[in-house]
Kinemage of the C-alpha trace (Angstrom):
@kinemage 1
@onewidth
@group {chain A} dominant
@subgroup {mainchain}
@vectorlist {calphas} color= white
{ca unk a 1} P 6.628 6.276 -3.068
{ca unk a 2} L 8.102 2.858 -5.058
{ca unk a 3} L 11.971 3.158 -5.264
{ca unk a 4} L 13.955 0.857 -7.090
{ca unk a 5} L 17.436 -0.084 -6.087
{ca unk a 6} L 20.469 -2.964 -6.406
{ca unk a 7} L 22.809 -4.059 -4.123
{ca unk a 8} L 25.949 -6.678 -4.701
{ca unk a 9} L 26.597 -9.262 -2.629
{ca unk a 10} L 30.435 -10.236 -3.811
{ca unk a 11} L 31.091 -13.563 -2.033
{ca unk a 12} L 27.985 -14.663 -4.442
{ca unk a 13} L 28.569 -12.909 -6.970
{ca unk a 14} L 25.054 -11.595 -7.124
{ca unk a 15} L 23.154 -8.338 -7.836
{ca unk a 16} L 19.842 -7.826 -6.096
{ca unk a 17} L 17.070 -5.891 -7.447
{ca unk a 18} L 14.218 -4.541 -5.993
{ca unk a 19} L 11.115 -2.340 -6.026
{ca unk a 20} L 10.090 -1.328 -3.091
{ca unk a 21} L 6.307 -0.050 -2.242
{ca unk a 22} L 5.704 3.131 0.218
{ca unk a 23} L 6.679 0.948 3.247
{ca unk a 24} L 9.725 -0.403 2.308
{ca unk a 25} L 8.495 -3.964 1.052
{ca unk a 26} L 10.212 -5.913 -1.629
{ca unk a 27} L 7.165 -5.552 -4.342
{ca unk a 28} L 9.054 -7.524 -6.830
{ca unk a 29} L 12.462 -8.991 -6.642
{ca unk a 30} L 15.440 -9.839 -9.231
{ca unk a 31} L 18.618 -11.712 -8.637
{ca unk a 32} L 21.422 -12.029 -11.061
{ca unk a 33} L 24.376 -14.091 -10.807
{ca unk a 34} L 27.626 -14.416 -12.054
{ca unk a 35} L 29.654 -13.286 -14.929
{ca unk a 36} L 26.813 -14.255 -17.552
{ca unk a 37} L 24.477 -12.207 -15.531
{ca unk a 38} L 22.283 -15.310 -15.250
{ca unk a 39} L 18.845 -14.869 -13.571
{ca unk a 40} L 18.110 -16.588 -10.881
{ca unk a 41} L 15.369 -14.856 -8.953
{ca unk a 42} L 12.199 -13.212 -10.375
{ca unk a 43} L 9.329 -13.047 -8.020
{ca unk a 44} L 6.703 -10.672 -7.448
{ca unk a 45} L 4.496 -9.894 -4.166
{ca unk a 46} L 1.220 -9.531 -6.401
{ca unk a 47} L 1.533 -12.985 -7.733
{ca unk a 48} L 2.648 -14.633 -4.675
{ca unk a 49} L -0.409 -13.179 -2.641
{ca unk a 50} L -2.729 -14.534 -5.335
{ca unk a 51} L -1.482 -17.996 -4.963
{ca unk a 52} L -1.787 -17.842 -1.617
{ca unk a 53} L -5.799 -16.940 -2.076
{ca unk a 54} L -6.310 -18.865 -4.635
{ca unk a 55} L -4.223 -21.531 -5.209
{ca unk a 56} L -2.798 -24.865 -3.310
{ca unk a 57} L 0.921 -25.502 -1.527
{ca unk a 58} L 1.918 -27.605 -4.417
{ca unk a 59} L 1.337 -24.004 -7.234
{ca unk a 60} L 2.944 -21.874 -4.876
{ca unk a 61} L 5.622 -24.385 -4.645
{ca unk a 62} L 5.843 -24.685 -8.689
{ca unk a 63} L 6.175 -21.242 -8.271
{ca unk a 64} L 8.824 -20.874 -6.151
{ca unk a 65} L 11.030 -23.400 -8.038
{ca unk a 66} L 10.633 -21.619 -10.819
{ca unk a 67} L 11.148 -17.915 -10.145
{ca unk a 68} L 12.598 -18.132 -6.480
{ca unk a 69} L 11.356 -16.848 -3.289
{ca unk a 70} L 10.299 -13.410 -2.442
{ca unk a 71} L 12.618 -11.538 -0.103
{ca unk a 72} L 10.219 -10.849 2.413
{ca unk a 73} L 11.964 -7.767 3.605
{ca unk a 74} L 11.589 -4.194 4.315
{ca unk a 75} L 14.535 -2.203 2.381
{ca unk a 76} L 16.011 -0.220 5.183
{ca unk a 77} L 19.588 0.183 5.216
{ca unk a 78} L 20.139 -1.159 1.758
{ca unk a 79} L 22.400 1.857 0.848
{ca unk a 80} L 24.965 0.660 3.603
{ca unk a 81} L 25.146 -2.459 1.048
{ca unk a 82} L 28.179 -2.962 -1.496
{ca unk a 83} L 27.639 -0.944 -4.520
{ca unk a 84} L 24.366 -0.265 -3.709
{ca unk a 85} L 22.459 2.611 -6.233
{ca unk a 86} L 19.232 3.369 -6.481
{ca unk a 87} L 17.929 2.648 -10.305
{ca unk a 88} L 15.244 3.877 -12.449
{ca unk a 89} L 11.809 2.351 -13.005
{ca unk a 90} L 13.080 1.773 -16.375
{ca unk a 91} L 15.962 0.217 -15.970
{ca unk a 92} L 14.138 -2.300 -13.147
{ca unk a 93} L 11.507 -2.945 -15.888
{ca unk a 94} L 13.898 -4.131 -18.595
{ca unk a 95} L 15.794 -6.671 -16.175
{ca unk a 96} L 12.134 -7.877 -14.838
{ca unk a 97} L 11.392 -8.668 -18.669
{ca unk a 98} L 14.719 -10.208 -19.090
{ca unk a 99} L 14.596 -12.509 -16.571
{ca unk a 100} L 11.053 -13.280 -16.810
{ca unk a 101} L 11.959 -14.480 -20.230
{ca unk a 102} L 14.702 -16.535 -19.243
{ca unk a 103} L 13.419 -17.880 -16.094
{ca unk a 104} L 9.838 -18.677 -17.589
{ca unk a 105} L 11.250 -20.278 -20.600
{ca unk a 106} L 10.439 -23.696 -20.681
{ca unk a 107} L 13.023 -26.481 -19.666
């Protein structure tokens, strides 16, 4: 079953998003920082698999410098973490747009 959740990490003053697939996995991943809730993170598991069939280093690195790395991760545990909640597909789905936007804007 996908489950969506956040967790804070305060010395960074980051929120972490994720959906997670059946296993656990980090499907796609958000990360928001600071007090203008800037993304920073927005990278999915679908599109970083089909760079690595189809594509070269250098894309995947584009890639990566623009919406971050994956957390390759499985989410056990994350409810130890500070604040942590799980959050509705909704809710995931409106930051994922939002920070698409911002990190995929040009320059």
């Amino acid at each position: 079953m996908t489950t969506w959740v956040r967790t804070y990490y305060e010395d960074e003053d980051l929120w972490l998003y994720f959906e997670a697939d059946d296993e656990g996995w980090a499907a796609r991943h958000i990360e928001v920082q600071g007090k203008d809730s800037r993304p920073v993170t927005a990278a999915s598991l679908e599109e970083v698999l089909r760079l690595r069939d189809h594509a070269d280093l250098a894309a995947m690195g584009r890639y990566e410098r623009q919406y971050g790395v994956l957390a390759e991760v499985v989410l056990d545990g994350w409810q130890d973490q500070p604040q942590a909640a799980e959050i509705s597909a909704e809710e995931f789905e409106r930051l994922w747009v939002g920070a698409r936007r911002v990190i995929g804007a040009p320059g």
